[in-house]
ROSE-4610 file (N, C-alpha, C; in Angstrom, 1 decimal, always signed):
// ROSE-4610
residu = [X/X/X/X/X/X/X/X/X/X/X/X/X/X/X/X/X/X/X/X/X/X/X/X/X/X/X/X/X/X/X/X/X/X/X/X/X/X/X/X/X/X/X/X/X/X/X/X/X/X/X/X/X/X/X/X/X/X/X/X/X/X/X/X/X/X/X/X/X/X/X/X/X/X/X/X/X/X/X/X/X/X/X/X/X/X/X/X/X/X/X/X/X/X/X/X/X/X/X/X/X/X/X/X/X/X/X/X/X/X/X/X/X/X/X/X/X/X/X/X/X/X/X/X/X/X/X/X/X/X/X/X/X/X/X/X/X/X/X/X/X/X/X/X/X/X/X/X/X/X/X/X/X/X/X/X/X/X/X/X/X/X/X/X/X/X/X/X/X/X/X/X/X/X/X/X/X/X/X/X/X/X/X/X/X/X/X/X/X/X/X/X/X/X/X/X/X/X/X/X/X/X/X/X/X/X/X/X/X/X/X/X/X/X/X/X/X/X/X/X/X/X/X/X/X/X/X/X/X/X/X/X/X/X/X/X/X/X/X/X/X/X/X/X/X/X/X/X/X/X/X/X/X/X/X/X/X/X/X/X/X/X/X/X/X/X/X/X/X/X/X/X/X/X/X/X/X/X/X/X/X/X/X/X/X/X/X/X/X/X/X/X/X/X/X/X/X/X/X/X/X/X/X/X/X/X/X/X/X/X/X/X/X/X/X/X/X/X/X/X/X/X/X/X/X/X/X/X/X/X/X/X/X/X/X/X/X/X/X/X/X/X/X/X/X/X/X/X]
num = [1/1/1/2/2/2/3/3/3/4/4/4/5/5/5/6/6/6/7/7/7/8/8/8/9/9/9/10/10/10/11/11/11/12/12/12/13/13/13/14/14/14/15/15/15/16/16/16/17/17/17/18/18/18/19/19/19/20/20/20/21/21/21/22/22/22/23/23/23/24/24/24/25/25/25/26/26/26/27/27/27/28/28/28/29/29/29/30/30/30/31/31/31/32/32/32/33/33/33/34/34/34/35/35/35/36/36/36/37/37/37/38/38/38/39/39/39/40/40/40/41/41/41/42/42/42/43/43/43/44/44/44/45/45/45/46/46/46/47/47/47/48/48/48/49/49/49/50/50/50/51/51/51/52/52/52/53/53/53/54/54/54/55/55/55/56/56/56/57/57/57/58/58/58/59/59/59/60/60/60/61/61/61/62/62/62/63/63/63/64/64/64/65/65/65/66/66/66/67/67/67/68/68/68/69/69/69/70/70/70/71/71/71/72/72/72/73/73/73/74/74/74/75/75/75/76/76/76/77/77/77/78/78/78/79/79/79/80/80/80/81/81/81/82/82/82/83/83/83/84/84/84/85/85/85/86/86/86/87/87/87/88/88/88/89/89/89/90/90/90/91/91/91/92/92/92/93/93/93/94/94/94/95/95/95/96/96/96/97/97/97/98/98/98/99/99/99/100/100/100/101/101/101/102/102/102/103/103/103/104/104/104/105/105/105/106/106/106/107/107/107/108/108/108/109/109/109/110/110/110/111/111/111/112/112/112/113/113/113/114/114/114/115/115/115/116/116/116]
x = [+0.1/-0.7/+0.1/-0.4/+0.4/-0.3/+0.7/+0.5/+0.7/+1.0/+0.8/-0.8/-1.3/-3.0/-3.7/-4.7/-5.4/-6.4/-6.3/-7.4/-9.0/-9.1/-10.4/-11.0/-10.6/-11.0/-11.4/-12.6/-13.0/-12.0/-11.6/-10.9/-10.8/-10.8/-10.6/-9.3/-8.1/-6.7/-6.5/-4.7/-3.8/-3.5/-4.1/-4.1/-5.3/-6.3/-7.6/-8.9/-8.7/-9.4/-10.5/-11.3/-11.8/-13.4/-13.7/-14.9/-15.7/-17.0/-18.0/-18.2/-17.3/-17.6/-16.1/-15.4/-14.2/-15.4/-16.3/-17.3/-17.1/-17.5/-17.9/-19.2/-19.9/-21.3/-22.2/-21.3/-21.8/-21.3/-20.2/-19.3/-20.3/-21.1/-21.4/-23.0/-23.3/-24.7/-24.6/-23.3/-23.2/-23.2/-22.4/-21.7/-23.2/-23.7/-25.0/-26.4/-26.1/-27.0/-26.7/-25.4/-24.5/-25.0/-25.1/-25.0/-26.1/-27.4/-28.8/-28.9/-28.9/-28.6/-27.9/-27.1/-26.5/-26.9/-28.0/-28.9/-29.2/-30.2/-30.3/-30.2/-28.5/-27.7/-27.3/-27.5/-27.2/-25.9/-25.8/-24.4/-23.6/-22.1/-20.7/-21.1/-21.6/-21.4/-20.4/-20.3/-19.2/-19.6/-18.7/-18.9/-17.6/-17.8/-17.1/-17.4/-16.3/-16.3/-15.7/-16.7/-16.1/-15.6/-14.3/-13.8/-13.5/-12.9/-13.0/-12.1/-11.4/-10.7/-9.8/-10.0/-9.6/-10.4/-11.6/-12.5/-12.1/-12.5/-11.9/-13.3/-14.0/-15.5/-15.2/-13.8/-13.8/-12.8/-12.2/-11.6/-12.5/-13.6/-14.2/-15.3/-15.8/-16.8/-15.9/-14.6/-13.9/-13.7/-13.2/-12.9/-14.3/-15.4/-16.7/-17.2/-17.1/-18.0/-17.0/-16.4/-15.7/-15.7/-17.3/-18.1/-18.1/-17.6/-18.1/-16.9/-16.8/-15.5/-15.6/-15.1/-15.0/-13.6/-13.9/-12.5/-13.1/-11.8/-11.5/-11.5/-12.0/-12.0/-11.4/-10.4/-9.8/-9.0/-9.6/-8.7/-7.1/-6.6/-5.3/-4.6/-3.3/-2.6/-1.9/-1.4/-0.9/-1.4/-2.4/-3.7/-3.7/-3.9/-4.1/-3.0/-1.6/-0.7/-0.4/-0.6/-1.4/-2.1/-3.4/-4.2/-3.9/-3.3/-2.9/-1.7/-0.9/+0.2/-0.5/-1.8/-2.7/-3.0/-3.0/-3.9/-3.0/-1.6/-1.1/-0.9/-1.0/-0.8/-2.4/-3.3/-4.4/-5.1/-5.7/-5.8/-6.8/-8.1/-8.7/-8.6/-8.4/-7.5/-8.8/-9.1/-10.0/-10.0/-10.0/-9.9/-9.0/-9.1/-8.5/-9.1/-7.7/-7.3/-7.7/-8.2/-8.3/-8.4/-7.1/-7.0/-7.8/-8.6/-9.5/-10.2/-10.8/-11.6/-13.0/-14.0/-15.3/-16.4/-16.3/-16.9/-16.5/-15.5/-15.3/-16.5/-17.0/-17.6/-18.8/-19.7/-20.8/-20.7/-19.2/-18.6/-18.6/-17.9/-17.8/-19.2/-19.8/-21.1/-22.3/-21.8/-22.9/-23.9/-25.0/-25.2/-26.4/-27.1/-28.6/-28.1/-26.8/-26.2/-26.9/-27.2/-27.4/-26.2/-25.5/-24.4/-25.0/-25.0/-26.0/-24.9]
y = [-26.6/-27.8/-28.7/-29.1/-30.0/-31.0/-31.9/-33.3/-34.6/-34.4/-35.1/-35.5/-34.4/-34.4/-35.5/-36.3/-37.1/-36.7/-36.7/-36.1/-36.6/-37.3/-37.7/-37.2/-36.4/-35.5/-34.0/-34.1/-32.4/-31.6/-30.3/-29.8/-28.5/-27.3/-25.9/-25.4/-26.3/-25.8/-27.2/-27.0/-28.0/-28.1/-27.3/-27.5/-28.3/-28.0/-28.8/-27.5/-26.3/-25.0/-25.3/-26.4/-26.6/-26.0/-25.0/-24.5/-24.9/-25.0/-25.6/-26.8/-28.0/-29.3/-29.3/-28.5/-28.5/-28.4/-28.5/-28.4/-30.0/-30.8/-32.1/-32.1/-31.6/-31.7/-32.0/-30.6/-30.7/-31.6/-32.1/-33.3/-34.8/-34.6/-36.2/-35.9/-35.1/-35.0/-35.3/-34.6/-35.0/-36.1/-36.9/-38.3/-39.3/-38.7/-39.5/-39.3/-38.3/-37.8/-38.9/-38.7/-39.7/-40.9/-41.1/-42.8/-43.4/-42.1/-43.1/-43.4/-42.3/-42.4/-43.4/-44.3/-45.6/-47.1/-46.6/-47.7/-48.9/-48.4/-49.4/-49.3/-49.1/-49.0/-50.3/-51.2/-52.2/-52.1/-51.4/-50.8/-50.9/-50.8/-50.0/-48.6/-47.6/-46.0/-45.5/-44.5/-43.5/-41.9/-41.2/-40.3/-39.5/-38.3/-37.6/-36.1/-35.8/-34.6/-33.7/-32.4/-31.2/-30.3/-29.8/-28.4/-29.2/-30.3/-30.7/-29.4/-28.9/-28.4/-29.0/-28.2/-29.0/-29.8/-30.0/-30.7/-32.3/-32.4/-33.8/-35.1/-34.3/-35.4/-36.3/-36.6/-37.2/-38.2/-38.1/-39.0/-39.9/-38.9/-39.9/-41.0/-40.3/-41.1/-42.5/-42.0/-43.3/-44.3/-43.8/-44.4/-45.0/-44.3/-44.9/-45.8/-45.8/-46.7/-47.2/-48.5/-48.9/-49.2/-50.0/-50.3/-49.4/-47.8/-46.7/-46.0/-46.0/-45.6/-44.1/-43.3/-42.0/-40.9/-40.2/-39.1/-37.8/-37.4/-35.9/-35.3/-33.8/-32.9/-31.9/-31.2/-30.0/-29.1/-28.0/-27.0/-26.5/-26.7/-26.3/-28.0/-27.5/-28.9/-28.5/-27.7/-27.9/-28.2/-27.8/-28.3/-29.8/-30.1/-31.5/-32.7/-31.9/-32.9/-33.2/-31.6/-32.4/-33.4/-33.2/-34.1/-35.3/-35.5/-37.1/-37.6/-36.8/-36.7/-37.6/-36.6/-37.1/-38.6/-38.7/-40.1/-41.6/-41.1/-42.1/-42.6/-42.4/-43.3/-44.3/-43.4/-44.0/-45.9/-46.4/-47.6/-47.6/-46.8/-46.7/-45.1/-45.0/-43.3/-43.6/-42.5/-41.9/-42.8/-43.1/-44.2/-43.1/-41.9/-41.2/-39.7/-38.7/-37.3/-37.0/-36.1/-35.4/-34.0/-33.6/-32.1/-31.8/-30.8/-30.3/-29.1/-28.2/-27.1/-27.4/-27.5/-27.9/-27.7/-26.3/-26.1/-26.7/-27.7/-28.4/-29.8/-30.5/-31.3/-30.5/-29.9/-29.2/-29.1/-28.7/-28.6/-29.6/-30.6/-32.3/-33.0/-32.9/-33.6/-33.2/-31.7/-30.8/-30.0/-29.2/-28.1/-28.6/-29.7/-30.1/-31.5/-31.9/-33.0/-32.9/-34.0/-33.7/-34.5/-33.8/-34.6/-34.7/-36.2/-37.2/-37.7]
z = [+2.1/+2.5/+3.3/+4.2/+5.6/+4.7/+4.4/+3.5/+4.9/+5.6/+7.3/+7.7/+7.3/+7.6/+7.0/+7.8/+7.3/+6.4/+5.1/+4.1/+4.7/+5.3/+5.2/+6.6/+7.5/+8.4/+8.1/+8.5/+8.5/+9.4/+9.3/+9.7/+9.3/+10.3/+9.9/+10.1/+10.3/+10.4/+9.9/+9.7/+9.5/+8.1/+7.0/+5.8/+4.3/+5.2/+4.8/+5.3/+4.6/+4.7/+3.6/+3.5/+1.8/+2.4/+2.4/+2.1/+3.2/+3.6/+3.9/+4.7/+3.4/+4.2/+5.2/+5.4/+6.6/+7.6/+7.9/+9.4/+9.2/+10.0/+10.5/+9.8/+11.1/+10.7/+9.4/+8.3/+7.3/+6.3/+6.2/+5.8/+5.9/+7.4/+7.9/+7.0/+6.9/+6.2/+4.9/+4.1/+2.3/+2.6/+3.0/+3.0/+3.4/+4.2/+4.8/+3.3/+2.6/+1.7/+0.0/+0.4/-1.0/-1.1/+0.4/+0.9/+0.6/+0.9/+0.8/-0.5/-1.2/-3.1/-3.9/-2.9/-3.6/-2.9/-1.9/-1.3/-2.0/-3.3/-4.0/-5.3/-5.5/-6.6/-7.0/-8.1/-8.5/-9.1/-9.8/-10.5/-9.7/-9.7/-9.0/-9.4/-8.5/-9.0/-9.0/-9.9/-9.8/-9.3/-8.6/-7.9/-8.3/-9.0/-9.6/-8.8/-7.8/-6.9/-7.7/-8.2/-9.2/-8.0/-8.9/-8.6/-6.5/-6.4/-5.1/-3.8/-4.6/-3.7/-2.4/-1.7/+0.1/+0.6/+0.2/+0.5/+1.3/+2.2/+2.3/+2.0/+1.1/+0.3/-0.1/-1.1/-2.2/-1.2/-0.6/+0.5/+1.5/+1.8/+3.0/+1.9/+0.9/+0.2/-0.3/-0.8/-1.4/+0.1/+0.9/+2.2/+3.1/+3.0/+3.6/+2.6/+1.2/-0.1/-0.7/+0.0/-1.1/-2.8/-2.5/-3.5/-4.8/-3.8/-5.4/-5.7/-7.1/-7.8/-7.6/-6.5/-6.3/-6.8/-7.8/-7.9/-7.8/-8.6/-8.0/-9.4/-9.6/-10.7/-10.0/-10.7/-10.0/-11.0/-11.3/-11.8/-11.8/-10.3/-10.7/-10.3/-11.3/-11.5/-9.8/-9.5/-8.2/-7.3/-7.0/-6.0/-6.2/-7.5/-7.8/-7.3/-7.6/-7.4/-5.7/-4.5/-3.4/-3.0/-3.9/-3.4/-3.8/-4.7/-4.9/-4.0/-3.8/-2.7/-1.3/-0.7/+0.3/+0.5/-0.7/-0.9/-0.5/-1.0/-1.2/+0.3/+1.1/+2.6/+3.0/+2.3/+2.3/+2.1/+3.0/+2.3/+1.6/+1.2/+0.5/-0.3/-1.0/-1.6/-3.1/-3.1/-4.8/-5.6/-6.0/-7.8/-8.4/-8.9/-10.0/-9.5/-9.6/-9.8/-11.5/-11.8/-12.7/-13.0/-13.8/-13.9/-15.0/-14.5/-16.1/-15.4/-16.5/-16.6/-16.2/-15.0/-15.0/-16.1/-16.9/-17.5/-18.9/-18.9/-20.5/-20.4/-19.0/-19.4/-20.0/-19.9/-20.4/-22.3/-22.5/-23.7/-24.5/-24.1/-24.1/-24.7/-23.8/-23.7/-25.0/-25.3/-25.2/-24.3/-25.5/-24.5/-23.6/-24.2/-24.1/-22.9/-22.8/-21.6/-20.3/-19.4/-18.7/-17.4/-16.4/-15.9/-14.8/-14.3/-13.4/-11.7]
C-alpha cells in the first residue's frame, strides 16, 4: 500500500484497489446517497463503514461530513494499521479504526438486532 496516496481519492492504481467504489463515479453516488440520508438528521450521525477495505468511503464521508462521526470496521489488523497510517496527514481523518470480525456485531447485538 503506497501510504503517499491521498485516501480520499478514487483510484484504480497507486495502492487504493478497494473494490467497486475505486471508480469515481460510483464513490460520488454512495457519498451523494449517504448525504441525502443525513439531510434532516437532527442528531450527530454515525457512519460505521464494514469490512472497509481500500475503500476510500470512510475517508471522503469523514472528509465531506464533518458533522458525522464516520469509522472504519476491518478484519485484518494489518490492513487496519494502514489505514490509520493514511489518515494521519488528513485534516479531517475517520473518528475511529476498528479491528473486529463483522459477523461479531450480529453476535453482540443478538440474533433478532437490527444494525441501522
Amino acid at each position: 500500500i503506497d501510504l503517499t496516496v491521498d485516501p480520499r481519492e478514487a483510484r484504480a492504481t497507486a495502492g487504493l484497489e478497494g473494490g467497486s467504489l475505486a471508480d469515481e463515479g460510483l464513490l460520488d453516488a454512495a457519498v451523494d446517497c449517504i448525504g441525502e440520508a443525513f439531510l434532516n438528521h437532527s442528531r450527530r450521525p454515525k457512519v460505521l463503514v464494514l469490512g472497509c477495505g481500500l475503500s476510500p468511503l470512510v475517508y471522503v464521508l469523514a472528509d465531506t461530513f464533518p458533522h458525522v462521526t464516520a469509522g472504519c470496521m476491518e478484519l485484518s489488523p494489518t490492513l487496519l494499521e494502514s489505514l490509520e497510517a493514511m489518515a494521519l496527514p488528513l485534516p479531517r481523518p475517520p473518528k475511529f479504526f476498528v479491528q473486529a470480525d463483522i459477523t461479531a456485531l450480529r453476535r453482540r447485538r443478538g440474533k433478532d438486532s437490527q444494525v441501522l
